[in-house]
C-alpha positions in Angstrom: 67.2 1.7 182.0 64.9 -1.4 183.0 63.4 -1.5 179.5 66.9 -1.5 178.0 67.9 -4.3 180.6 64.4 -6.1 179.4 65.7 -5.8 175.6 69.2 -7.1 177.1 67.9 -10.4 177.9 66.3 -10.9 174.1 67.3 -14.6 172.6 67.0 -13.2 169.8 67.5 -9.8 167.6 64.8 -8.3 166.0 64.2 -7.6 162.5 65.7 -4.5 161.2 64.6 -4.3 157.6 61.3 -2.0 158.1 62.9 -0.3 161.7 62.3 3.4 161.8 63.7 4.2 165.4 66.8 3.6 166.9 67.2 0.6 168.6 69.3 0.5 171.3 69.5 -3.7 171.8 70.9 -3.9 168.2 73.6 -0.7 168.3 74.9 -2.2 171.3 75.2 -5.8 170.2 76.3 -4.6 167.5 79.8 -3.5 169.2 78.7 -0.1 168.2 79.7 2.1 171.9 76.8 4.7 172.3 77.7 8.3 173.0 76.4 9.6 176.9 76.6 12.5 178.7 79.8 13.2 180.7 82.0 11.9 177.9 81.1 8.6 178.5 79.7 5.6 176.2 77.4 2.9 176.7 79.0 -0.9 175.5 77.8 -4.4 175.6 79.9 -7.4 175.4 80.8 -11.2 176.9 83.9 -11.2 179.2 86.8 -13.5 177.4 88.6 -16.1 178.8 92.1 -15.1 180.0 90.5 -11.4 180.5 91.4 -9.4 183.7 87.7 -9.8 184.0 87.9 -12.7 184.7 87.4 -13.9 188.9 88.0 -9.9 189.7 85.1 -8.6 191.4 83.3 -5.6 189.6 84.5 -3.1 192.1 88.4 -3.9 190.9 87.5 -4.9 187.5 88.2 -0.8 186.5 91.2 0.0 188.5 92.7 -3.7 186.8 91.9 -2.5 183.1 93.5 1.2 184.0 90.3 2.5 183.6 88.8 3.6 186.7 85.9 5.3 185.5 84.4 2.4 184.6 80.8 1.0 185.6 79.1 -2.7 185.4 75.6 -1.4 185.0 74.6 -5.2 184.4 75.4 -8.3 184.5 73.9 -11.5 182.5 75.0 -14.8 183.5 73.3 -17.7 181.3 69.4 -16.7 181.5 69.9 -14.7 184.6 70.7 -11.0 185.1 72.6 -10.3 188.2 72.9 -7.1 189.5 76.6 -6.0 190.1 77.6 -5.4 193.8 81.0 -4.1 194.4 82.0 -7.9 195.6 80.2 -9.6 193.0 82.7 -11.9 191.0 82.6 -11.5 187.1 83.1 -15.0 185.2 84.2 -15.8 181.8 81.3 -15.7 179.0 79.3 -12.8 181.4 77.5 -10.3 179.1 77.9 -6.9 180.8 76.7 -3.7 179.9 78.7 -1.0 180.9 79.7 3.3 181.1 83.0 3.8 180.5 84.9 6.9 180.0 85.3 7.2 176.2 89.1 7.4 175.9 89.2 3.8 177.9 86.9 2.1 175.3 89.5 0.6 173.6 90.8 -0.5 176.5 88.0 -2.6 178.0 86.6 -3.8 174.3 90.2 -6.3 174.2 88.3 -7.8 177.2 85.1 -8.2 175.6 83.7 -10.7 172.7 80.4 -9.1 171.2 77.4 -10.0 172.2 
């Protein structure tokens, strides 16, 4: 997980025309939810203005969506990552990456831009 956090932070993409591996950073920029165990997926995206998201702390930010099982793994606010406590307070234009159960994708994605 840190060296997918360390990727998180990239300014940049990297080039994918000669890429031979899978690379994480650009499936989940690419709005592209990963498969996990548990029936879960990994997602990426920037918290909208006018989202639920928005000024709820990331302990409510689940149960406000209707999708409980739902977990802020990170947090990137400008150049700095934050590390989500239950009373953190998410703002508009956050990047998060999160688990969610997969039948609330949907669901939290109409809170999200892409990356």
């Amino acid at each position: 997980l840190a060296a997918a956090l360390r990727l998180f932070k990239r300014d940049s993409l990297p080039d994918l025309s000669n890429i031979g591996q899978l690379d994480l950073l650009s499936l989940l920029t690419s709005g592209v939810p990963v498969d996990v165990p548990g029936g879960r997926q990994l997602l990426a995206g920037t918290v909208m203005r006018g989202s639920a998201f928005v000024q709820s702390t990331v302990g409510r930010s689940g149960a406000l969506l209707g999708a409980a099982d739902t977990n802020i793994l990170a947090i990137l606010r400008g150049d700095t990552m934050v590390m989500p406590h239950p009373d953190t307070v998410l703002e508009a234009g956050d990047r998060l990456l999160l688990v969610v159960a997969a039948g609330d994708t949907d669901v939290v994605r109409r809170h999200l831009a892409g990356w």
